[in-house]
C-alpha positions as CSV (number, residue, x, y, z in Angstrom):
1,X,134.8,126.8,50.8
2,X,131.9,124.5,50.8
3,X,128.7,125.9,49.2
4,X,126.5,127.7,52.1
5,X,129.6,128.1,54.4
6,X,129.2,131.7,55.1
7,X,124.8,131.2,54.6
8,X,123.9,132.8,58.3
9,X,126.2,136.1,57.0
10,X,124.6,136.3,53.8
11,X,121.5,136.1,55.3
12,X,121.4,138.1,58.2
13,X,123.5,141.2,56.8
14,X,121.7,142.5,54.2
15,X,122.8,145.7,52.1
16,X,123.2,148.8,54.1
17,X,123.7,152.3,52.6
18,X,126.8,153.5,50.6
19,X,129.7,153.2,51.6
20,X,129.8,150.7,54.5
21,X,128.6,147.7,52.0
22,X,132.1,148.4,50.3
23,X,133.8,148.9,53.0
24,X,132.3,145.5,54.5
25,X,133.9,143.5,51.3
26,X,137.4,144.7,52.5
27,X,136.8,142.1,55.6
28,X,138.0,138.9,53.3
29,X,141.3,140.7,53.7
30,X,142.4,141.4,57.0
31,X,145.0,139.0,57.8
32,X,143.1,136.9,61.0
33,X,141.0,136.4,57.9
34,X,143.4,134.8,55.4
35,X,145.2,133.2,58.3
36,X,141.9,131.2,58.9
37,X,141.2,130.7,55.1
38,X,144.6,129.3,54.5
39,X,144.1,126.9,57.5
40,X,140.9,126.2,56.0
41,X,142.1,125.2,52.5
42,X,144.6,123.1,54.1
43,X,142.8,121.1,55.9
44,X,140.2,120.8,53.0
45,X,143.2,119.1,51.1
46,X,143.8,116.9,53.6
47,X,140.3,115.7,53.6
48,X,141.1,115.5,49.9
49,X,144.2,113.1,50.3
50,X,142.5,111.4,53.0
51,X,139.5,110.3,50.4
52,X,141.1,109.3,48.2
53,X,143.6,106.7,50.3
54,X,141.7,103.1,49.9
55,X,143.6,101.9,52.7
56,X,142.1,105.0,54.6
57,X,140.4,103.7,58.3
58,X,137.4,105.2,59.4
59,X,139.4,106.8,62.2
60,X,141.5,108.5,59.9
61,X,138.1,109.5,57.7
62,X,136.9,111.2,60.6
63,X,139.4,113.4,62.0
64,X,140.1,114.5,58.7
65,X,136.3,115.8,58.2
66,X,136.5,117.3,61.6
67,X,139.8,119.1,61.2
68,X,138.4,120.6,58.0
69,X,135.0,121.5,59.9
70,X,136.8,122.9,62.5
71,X,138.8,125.2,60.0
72,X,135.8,126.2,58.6
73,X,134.1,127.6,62.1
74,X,136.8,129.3,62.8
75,X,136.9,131.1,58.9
76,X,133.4,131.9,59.7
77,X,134.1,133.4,63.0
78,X,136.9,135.7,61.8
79,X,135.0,137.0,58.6
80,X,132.2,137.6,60.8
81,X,134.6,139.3,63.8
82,X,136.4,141.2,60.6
83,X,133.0,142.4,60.1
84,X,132.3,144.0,63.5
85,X,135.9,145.4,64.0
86,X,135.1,147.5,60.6
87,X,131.4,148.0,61.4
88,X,133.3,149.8,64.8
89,X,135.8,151.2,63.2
90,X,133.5,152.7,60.6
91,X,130.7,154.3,63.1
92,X,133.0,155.7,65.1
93,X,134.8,157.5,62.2
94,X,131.3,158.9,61.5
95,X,130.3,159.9,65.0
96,X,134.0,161.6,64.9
97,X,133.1,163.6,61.6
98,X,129.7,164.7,63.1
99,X,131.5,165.9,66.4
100,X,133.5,168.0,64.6
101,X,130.7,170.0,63.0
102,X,128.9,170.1,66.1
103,X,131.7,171.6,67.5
104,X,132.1,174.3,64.8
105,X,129.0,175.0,65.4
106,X,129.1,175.8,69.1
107,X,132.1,177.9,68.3
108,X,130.2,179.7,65.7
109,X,127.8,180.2,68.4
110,X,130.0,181.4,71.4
111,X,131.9,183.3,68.5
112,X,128.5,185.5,68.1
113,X,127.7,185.5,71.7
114,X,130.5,186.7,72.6
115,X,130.1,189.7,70.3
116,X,126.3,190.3,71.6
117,X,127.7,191.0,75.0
118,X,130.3,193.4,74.1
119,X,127.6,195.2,72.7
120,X,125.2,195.1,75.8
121,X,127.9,195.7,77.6
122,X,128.7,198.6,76.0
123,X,124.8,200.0,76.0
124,X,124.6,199.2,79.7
125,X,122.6,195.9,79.2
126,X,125.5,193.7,80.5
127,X,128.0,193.4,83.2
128,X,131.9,192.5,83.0
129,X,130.8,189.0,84.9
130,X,128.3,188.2,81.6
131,X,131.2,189.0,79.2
132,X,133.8,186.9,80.9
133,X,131.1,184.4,81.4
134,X,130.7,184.5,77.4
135,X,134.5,184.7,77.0
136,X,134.6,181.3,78.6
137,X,132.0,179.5,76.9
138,X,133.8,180.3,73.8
139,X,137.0,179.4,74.8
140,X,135.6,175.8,76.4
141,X,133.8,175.7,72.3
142,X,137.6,175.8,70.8
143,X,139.0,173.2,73.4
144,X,136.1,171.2,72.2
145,X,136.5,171.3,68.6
146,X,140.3,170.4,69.1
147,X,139.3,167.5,71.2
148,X,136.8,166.6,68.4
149,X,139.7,166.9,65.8
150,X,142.1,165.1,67.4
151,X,139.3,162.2,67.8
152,X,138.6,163.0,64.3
153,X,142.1,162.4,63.0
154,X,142.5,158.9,65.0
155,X,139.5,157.6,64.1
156,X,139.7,157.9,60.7
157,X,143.5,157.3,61.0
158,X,142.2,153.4,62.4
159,X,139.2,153.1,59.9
160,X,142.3,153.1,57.2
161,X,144.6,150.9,59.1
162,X,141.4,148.3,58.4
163,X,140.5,149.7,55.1
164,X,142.2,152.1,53.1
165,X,141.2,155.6,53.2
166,X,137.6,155.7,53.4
167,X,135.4,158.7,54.2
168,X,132.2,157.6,56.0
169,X,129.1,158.6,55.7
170,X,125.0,158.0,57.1
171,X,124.3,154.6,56.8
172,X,120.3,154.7,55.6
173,X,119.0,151.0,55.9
174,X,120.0,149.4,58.8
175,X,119.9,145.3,58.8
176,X,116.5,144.1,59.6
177,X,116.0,142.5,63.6
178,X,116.8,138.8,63.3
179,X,114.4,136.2,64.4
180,X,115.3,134.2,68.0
181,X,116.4,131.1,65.7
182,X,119.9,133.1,64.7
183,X,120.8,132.2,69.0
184,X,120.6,127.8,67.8
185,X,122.0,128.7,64.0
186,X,124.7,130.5,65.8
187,X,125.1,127.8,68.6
188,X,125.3,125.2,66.0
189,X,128.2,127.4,64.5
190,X,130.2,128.1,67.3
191,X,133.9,127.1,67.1
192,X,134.8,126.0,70.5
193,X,131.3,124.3,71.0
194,X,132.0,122.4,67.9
195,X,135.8,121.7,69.0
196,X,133.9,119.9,72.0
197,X,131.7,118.1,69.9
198,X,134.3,116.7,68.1
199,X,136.2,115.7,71.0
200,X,133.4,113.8,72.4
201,X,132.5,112.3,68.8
202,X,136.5,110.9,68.7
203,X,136.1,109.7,72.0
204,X,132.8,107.8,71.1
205,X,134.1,106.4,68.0
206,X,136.9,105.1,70.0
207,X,134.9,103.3,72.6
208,X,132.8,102.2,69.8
209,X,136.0,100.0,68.9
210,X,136.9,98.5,71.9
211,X,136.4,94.9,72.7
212,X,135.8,94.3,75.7
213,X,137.8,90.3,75.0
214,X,140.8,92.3,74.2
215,X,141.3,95.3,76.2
216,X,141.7,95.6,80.3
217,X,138.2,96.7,81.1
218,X,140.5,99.8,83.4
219,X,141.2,101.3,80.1
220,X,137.5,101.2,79.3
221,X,136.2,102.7,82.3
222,X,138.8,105.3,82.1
223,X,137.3,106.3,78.9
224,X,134.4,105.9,79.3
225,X,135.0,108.5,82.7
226,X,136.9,111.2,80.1
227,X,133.3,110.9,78.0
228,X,131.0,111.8,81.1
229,X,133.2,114.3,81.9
230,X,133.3,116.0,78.3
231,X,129.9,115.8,78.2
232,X,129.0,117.8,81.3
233,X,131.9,120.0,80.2
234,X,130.2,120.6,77.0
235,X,126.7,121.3,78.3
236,X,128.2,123.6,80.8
237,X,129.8,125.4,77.7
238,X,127.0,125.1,75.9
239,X,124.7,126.5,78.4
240,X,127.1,129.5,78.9
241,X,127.2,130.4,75.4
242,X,123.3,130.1,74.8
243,X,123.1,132.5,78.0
244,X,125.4,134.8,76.1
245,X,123.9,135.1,72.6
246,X,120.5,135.1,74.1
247,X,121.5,138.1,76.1
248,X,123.2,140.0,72.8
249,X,119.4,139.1,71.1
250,X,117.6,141.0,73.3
251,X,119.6,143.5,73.5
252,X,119.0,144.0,69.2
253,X,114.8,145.2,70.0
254,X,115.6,148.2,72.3
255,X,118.3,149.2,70.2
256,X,116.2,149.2,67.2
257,X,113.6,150.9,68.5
258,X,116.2,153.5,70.1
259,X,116.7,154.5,66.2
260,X,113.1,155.1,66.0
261,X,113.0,157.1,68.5
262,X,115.8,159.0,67.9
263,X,114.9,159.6,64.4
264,X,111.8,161.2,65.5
265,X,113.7,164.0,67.8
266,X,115.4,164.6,64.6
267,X,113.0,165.7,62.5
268,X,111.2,167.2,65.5
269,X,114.2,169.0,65.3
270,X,114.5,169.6,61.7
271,X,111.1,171.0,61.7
272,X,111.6,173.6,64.5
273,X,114.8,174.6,62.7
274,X,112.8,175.5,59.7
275,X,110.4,177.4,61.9
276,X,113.1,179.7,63.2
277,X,114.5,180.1,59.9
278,X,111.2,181.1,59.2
279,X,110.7,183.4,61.7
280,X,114.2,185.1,61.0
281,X,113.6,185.6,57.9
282,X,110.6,187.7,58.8
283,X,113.1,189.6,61.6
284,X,110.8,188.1,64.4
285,X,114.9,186.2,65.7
286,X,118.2,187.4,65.9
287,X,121.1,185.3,64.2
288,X,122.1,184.3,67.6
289,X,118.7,182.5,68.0
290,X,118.8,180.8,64.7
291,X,122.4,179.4,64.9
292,X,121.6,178.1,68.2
293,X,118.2,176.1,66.9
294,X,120.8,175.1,64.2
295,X,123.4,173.8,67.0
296,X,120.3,171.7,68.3
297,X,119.5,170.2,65.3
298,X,123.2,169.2,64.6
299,X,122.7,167.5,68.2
300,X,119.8,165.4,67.5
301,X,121.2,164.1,64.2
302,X,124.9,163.0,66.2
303,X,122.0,161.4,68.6
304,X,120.1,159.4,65.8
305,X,123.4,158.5,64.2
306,X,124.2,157.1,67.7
307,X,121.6,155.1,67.9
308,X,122.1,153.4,64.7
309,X,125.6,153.2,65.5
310,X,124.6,151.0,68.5
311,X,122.4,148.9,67.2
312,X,124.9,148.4,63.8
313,X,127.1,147.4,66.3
314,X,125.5,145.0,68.5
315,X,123.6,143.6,65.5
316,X,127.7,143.1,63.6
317,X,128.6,141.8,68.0
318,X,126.2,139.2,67.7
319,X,127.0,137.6,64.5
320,X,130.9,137.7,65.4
321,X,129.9,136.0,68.8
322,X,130.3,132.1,67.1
């Protein structure tokens, strides 16, 4: 590939936390990948061959450079749509890992609840409707942890279809929030705006050799009709695809500041956990009281992980839109 091909995605995905970075490089080698690639280098030798014909026409000169540019587009936009299947694949694995321990947590929780109101109900400080109440919160907790299971399974069942076996885990740094130029680098990038590009270049070229002495002036205008028309098609496209990416942009600032908030009910969290471990300690809680500040802290790190989930994910969507 030509030097600076894949530039934007070197540039705007910097390192993340172990072990997504690694499971990023695996991308290269999903087959829509080498597919493209293989295009790619075939068309780069026939831009090769074509150079080096010195009976080669400028015709021929051309579509063989736009063939090859083409190829290239459409390399970039798989890698980068590689990048955002795994970058889904790989949160959702995560989130699936969390939802598990969230959900042995809740049944730890009913678990001892449960026990609690046998023993009201035993010293008169609970009715029969309380313990069946309690029976069916912890039953609900164990149909929840073998939903959570099951999700666990598949998701980490399609994170290795994509990748091998992989255990996921916290991603730390998250990619920093792109500047509104990445909307024209990506425009300019785009495989079926630059398919339209070309197609209006050919045409131009070709009108470009026309004599008017030689050819029915019909045949002129009716190119010179298919040009106005690609061009209007092309801004229409072009316009449409702007809208698009500028609407994926904005979306990227919420997200990120989403994290931030997030992240801060999390150690809110964190702290108050601490307190009531604290206060146990001290017997000023039960065991009941603590597990469930610990159930609440599980909550609001599945949130934060969320939220950088989402914005990982629209960050990966944008790139891959091209």
């Amino acid at each position: 590939m030509r030097k600076g091909a894949l530039t934007l995605l070197l540039l705007l995905a910097p390192g993340l936390a172990q072990p997504l970075p690694h499971a990023l490089k695996k991308a290269p080698e999903m087959a829509a990948v080498v597919t493209a690639r293989l295009e790619y280098q075939a068309k780069q030798k026939d831009l090769d061959r074509t150079l080096q014909d010195p009976l080669r026409t400028a015709l021929a000169e051309l579509q063989a450079r736009q063939a090859r540019d083409l190829a290239e587009a459409r390399l970039k936009r798989a890698l980068a749509q590689a990048e955002s299947e795994i970058v889904s694949a790989y949160t959702q694995a995560f989130e699936a890992l969390l939802q598990v321990g969230l959900a042995e947590k809740a049944v730890e929780v009913a678990e001892l609840g449960l026990k609690a109101t046998e023993i009201r109900l035993k010293g008169g400080g609970a009715t029969s409707l309380d313990l069946l109440e309690a029976q069916n919160r912890l039953l609900e907790a164990r149909k929840n942890l073998e939903l959570a299971q099951r999700g666990r399974d598949s998701a980490l069942a399609n994170l290795a279809n994509l990748v091998g076996d992989w255990k996921p885990e916290s991603v730390g740094e998250l990619p920093s929030l792109p500047g509104p130029e990445v909307v024209e680098t990506l425009l300019g990038e785009q495989a079926d705006l630059l398919q339209l590009r070309q197609s209006l270049e050919l045409l131009r070229f070709q009108r470009g050799l026309m004599d008017e002495s030689f050819v029915p002036r019909k045949e002129i205008e009716a190119l010179e009709d298919q040009i106005r028309t690609l061009e209007t098609n092309l801004a229409n496209l072009e316009r449409s695809l702007r809208l698009g990416l500028e609407a994926r942009f904005r979306q990227l600032s919420p997200l990120l500041q989403g994290v931030r908030t997030a992240e801060e009910a999390y150690r809110a969290a964190g702290e108050r956990y601490r307190a009531e471990e604290k206060r146990f300690q001290a017997g000023l809680v039960s065991r009941l009281g603590l597990l469930q500040q610990e159930l609440a802290l599980k909550q609001a790190e599945l949130s934060w992980e969320q939220a950088k989930h989402a914005y990982l994910k629209a960050y990966y969507g944008l790139l891959a839109s091209r």
